[in-house]
BAFIVO-155312 format. One record per residue (C-alpha): residue in three letters; z, y, x. Coordinates in Angstrom, 3 decimals. Example, Ala and Ser with C-alpha at 12.3 -4.5 7.8 and 13.67 -1.06 7.14 Angstrom:
BEGIN
code=ala | up=7.800 | north=-4.500 | east=12.300
code=ser | up=7.140 | north=-1.060 | east=13.670
END
This chain:
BEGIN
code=unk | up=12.992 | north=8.045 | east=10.506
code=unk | up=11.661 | north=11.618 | east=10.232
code=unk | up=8.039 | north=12.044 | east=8.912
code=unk | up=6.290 | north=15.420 | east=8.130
code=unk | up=6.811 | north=17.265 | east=5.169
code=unk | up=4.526 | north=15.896 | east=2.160
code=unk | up=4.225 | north=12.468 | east=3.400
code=unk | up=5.554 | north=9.376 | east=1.241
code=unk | up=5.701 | north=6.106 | east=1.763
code=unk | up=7.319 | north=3.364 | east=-0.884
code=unk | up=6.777 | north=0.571 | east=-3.283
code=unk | up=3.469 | north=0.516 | east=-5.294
code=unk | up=5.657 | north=-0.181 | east=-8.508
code=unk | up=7.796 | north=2.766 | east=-8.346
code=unk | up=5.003 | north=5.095 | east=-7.558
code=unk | up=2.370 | north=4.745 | east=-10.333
code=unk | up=5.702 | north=5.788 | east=-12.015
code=unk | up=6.693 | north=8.899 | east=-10.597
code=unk | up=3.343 | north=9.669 | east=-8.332
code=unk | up=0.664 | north=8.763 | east=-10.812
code=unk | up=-2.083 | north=11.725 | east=-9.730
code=unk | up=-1.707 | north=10.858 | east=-6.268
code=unk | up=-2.786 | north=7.007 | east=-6.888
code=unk | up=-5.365 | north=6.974 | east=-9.942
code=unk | up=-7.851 | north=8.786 | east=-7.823
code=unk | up=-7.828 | north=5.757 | east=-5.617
code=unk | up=-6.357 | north=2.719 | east=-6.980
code=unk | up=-9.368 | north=0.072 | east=-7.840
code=unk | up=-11.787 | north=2.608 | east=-6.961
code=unk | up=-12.698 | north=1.394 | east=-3.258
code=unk | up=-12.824 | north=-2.015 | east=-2.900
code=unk | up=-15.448 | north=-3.996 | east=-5.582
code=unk | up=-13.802 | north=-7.148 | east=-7.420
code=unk | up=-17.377 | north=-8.237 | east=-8.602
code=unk | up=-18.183 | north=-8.646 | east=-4.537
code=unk | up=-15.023 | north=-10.242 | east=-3.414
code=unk | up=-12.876 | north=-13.069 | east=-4.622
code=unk | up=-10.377 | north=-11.860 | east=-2.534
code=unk | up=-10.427 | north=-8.341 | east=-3.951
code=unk | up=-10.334 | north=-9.875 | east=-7.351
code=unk | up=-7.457 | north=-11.897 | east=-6.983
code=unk | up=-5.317 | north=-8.670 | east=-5.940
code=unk | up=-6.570 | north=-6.919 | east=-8.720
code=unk | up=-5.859 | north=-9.834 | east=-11.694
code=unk | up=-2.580 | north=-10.351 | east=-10.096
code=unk | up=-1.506 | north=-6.973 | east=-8.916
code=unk | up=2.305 | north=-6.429 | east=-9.265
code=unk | up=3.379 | north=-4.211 | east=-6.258
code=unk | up=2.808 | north=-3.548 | east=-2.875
code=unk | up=2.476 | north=-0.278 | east=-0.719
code=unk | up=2.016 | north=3.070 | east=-1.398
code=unk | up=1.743 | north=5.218 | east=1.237
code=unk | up=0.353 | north=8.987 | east=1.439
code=unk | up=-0.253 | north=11.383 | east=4.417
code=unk | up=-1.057 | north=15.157 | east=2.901
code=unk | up=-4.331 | north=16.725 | east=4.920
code=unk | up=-4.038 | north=17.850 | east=8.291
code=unk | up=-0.855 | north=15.918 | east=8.892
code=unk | up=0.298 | north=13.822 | east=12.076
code=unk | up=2.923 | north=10.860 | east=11.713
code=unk | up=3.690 | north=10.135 | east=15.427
code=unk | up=5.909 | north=7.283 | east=14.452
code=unk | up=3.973 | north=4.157 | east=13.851
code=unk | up=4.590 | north=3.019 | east=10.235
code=unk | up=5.323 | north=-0.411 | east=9.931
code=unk | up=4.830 | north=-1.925 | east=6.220
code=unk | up=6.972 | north=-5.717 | east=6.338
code=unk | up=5.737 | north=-8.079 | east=3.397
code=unk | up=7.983 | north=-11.070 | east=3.121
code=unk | up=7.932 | north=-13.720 | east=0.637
code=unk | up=10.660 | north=-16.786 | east=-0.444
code=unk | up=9.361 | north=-19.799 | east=-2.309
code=unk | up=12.646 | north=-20.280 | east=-3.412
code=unk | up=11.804 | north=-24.016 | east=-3.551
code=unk | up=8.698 | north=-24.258 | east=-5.973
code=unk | up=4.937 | north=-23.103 | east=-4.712
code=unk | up=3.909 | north=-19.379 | east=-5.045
code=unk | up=1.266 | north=-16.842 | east=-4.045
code=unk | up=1.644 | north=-13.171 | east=-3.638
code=unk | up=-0.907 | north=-10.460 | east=-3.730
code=unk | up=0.538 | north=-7.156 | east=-2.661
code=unk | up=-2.199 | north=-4.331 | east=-3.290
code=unk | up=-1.393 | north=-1.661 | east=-0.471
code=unk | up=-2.883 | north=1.989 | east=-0.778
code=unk | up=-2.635 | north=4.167 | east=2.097
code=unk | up=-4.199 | north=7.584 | east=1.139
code=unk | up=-4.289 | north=9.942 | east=4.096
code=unk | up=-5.583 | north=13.473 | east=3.958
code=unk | up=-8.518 | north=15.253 | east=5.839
code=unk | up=-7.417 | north=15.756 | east=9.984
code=unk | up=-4.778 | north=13.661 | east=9.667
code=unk | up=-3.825 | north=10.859 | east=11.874
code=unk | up=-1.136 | north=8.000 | east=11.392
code=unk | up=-0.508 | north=4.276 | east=12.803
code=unk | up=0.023 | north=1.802 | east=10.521
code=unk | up=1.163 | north=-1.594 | east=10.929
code=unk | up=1.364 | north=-4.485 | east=8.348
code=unk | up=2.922 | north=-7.612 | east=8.499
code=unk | up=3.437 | north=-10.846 | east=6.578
code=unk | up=5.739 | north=-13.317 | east=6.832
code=unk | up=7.642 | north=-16.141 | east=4.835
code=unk | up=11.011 | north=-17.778 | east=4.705
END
């Protein structure tokens, strides 16, 4: 799949690596863990997820689709996948995320 020039989209982990000032402006900034249990269960357990950027005045005509599937592996286990999708001023995208289990 084609997307316009600047955009990105990959793994959470690999990112803060290589794409750190794109994500610290954002990353726990937005969403309150004192406020939400929800939120603060992402953040305690945060390991990876999404990362996905769209630079300003930027249209993705493809609908991204972001799959999250998880494997017990035969013992009980959670997952908390933090995605941030950062898109630019005038820019439009689709995005689609699903979850699913084996």
């Amino acid at each position: 799949m084609r997307t316009p020039a600047g955009t990105r989209a990959r793994n959470l982990a690999a990112a803060l690596e290589t794409e750190r000032e794109l994500i610290e402006p954002h990353l726990a900034r937005l969403a309150s863990f004192q406020d939400n249990p929800f939120v603060a269960l992402n953040t305690a357990f945060l390991a990876d997820g999404a990362f996905v950027y769209i630079p300003r005045r930027t249209v993705v005509e493809q609908v991204l689709h972001l799959v999250f599937l998880s494997s017990a592996r035969g013992e009980a286990s959670v997952s908390y996948p933090r995605n941030l999708i950062v898109v630019g001023d005038d820019s439009q995208a689709n995005i689609v995320e699903s979850y699913g289990g084996l």
